[in-house]
FITORRO-777649 format. One record per residue (C-alpha): x, y, z; residue in one letter. Coordinates in steps of 0.05 Angstrom, whole numbers, plus 5000, padded with zeros to 4 digits. Example, Ala and Ser with C-alpha at 12.3 -4.5 7.8 and 13.67 -1.06 7.14 Angstrom:
2
xx/yy/zz/tigu
5246/4910/5156/A
5273/4979/5143/S
This chain:
280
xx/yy/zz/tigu
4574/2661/6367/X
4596/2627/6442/X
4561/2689/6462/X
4502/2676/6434/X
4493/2604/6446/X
4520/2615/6518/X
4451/2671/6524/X
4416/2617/6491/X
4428/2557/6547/X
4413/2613/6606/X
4350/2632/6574/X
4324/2557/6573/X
4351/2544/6640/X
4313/2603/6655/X
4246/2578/6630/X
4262/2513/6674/X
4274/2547/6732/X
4203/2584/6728/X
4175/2514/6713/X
4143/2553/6641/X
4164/2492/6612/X
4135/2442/6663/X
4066/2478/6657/X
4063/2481/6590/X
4082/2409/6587/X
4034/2376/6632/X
3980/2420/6596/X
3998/2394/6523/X
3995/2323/6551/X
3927/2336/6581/X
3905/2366/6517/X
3936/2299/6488/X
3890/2254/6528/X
3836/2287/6512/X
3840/2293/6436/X
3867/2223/6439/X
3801/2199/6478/X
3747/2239/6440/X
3794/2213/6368/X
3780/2135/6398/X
3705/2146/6410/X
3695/2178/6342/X
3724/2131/6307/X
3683/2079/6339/X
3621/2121/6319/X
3642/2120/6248/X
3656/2043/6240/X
3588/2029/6273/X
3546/2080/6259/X
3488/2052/6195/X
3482/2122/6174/X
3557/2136/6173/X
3605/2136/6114/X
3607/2075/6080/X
3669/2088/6036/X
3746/2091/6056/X
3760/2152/6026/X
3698/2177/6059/X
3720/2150/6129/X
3790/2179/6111/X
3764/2253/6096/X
3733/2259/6171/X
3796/2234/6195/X
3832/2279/6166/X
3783/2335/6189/X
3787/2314/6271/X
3860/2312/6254/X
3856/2381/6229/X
3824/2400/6283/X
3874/2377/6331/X
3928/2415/6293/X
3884/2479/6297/X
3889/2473/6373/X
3964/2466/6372/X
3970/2520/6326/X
3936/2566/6384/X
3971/2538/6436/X
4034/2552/6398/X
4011/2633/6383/X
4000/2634/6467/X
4073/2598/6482/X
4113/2651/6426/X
4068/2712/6453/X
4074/2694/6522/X
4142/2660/6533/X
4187/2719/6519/X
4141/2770/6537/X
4184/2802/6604/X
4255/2776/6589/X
4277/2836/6568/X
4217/2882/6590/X
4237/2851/6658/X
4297/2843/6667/X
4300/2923/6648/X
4254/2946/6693/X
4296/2906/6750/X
4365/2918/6733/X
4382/2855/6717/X
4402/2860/6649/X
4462/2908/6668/X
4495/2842/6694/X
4495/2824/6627/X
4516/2881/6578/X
4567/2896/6620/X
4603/2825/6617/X
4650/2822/6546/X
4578/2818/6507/X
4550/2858/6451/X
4481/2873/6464/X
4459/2850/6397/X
4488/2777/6429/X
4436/2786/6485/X
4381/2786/6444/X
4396/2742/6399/X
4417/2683/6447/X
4350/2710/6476/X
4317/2697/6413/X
4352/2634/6394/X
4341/2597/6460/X
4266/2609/6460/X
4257/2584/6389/X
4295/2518/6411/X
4237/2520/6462/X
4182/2520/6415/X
4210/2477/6365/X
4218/2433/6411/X
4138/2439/6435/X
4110/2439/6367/X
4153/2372/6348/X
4116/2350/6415/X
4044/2370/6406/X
4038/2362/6331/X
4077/2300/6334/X
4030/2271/6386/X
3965/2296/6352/X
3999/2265/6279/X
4003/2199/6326/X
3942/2180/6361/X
3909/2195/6292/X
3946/2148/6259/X
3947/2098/6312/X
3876/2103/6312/X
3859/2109/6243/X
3920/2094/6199/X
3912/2158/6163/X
3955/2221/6165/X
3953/2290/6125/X
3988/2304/6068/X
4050/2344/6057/X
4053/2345/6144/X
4119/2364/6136/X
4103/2438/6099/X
4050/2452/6143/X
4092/2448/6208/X
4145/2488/6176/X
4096/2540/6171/X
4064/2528/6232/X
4138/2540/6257/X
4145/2598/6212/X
4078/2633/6245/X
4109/2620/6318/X
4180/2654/6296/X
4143/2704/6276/X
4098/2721/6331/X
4158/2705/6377/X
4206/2758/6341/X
4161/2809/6352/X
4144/2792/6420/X
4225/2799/6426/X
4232/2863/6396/X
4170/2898/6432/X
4206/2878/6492/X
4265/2919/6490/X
4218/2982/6484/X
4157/2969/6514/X
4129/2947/6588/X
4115/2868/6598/X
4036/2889/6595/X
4033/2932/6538/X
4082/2885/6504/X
4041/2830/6520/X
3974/2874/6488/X
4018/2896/6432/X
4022/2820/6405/X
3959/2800/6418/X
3922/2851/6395/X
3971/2842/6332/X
3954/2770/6320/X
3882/2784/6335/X
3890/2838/6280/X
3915/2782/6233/X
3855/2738/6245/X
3805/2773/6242/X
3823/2794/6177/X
3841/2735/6148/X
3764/2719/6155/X
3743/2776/6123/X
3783/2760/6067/X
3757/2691/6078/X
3685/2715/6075/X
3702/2770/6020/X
3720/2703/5974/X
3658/2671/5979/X
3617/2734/5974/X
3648/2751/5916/X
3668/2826/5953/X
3732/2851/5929/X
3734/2905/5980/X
3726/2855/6047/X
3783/2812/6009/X
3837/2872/5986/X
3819/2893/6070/X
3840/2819/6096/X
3897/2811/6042/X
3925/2886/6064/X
3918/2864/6145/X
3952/2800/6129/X
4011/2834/6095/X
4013/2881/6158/X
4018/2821/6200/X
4025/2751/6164/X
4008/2705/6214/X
3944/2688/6202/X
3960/2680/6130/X
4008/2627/6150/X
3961/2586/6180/X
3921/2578/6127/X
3973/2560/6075/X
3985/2506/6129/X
3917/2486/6131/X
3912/2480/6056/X
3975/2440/6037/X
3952/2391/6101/X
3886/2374/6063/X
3879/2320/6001/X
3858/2360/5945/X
3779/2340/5943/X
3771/2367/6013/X
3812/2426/5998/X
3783/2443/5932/X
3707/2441/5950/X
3719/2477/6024/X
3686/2405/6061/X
3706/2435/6125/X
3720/2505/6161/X
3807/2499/6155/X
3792/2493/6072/X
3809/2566/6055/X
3762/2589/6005/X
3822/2640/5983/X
3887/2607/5988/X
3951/2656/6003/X
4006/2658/5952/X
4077/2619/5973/X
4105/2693/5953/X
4078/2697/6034/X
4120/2654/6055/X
4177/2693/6027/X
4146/2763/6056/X
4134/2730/6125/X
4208/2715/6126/X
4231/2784/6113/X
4174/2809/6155/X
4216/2764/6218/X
4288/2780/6191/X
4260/2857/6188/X
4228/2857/6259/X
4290/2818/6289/X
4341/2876/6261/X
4289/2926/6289/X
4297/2899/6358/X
4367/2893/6352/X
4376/2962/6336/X
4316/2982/6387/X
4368/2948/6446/X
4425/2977/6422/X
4405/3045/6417/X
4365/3050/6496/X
4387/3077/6547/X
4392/3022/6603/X
């Protein structure tokens, strides 16, 4: 375990070095101000606006939706910072040589990765607590009101990153930074685009576009995730009668949750075993 936590606090200091962090930071507190200053003047437009909603719960439900909105941009941000992050420190430190300094210290290689792994999780914990939290503030600041059951939709939120993180991980210890960096992408584009056709297979009534999106989801759950998230962040008459574009008009099952957990645990021993076995 010192092992692993030891990998753990090199790979952050790592990503501090490289200023990843700083980047990403300053970015996220750009994006920040600007959701911050287009919340303000849209809120402004709804108190004074004749033609606008006269109602509270009315005045609540666009809230909610810019909110929403917000958290969909974290959300992608989050995808780009678990696909990108740990995209070459393996890949890379292969193809230079640099990883013999390690596995040939008193460390199992399965320690490498997973203080790998570990340390870049603490990372984007620690960002989504940061963006989320921020979005979550300046709407309520602004406008008092705040999603329901926030709390289960980060945890997914969390749950998609750890996901697409995993596998970024484990494609690493096989595959070039590029094509690791295509593999993941083209993985999580995968996942969306077919959770839309099962999206749009719902309100067609097409059983065939929704089995395809249900079978890419279970290939690759991310997607899915999301919009569990999106649906347990939305009061019920907003949910229920799809007011907006994150309102899934077919709502995954929580058994996802459970497969999207496996589907990490399964990908993380694959990598494990991927490391051990290659020939460095």
């Amino acid at each position: 375990m010192n092992g692993i936590l030891t990998i753990s606090q090199l790979t952050i200091h790592e990503a501090l070095r490289k200023r990843v962090l700083l980047a990403a930071l300053l970015l996220g507190l750009a994006f920040l101000v600007v959701f911050g200053v287009g919340f303000y003047f849209m809120n402004r437009e709804v108190l004074t606006t004749p033609r606008g909603p006269q109602t509270q719960v009315q005045r609540g439900l666009i809230y909610i939706f810019l909110t929403m909105a917000g958290l969909y941009a974290v959300n992608f941000l989050m995808v780009m910072m678990a696909a990108l992050l740990p995209v070459d420190t393996l890949s890379g430190e292969i193809r230079s040589g640099a990883i013999q300094s390690l596995v040939t210290k008193p460390l199992r290689r399965s320690e490498v990765v997973l203080g790998k792994w570990l340390g870049f999780w603490v990372i984007l914990a620690g960002y989504l607590l940061l963006m989320a939290g921020g979005v979550l503030a300046i709407a309520y600041l602004i406008s008092s009101v705040i999603p329901p059951d926030v709390w289960v939709g980060l945890g997914l939120m969390l749950l998609e990153a750890t996901l697409l993180l995993t596998l970024s991980i484990a494609g690493g210890t096989r595959l070039s930074t590029l094509a690791n960096g295509v593999m993941v992408f083209g993985l999580f584009g995968l996942a969306f685009i077919g959770g839309w056709i099962e999206q749009i297979g719902m309100l067609f009534q097409n059983e065939t576009a929704r089995t395809v999106g249900i079978i890419t989801s279970l290939l690759v759950p991310s997607e899915a995730l999301w919009q569990l998230a999106a649906y347990n962040m939305q009061p019920t008459l907003m949910r229920d009668m799809a007011l907006t574009p994150f309102s899934p008009a077919s709502v995954p099952s929580n058994w996802m949750i459970v497969w999207a957990v496996g589907y990490t645990l399964l990908i993380l021993l694959l990598g494990l075993w991927s490391f051990r076995t290659r020939d460095l």
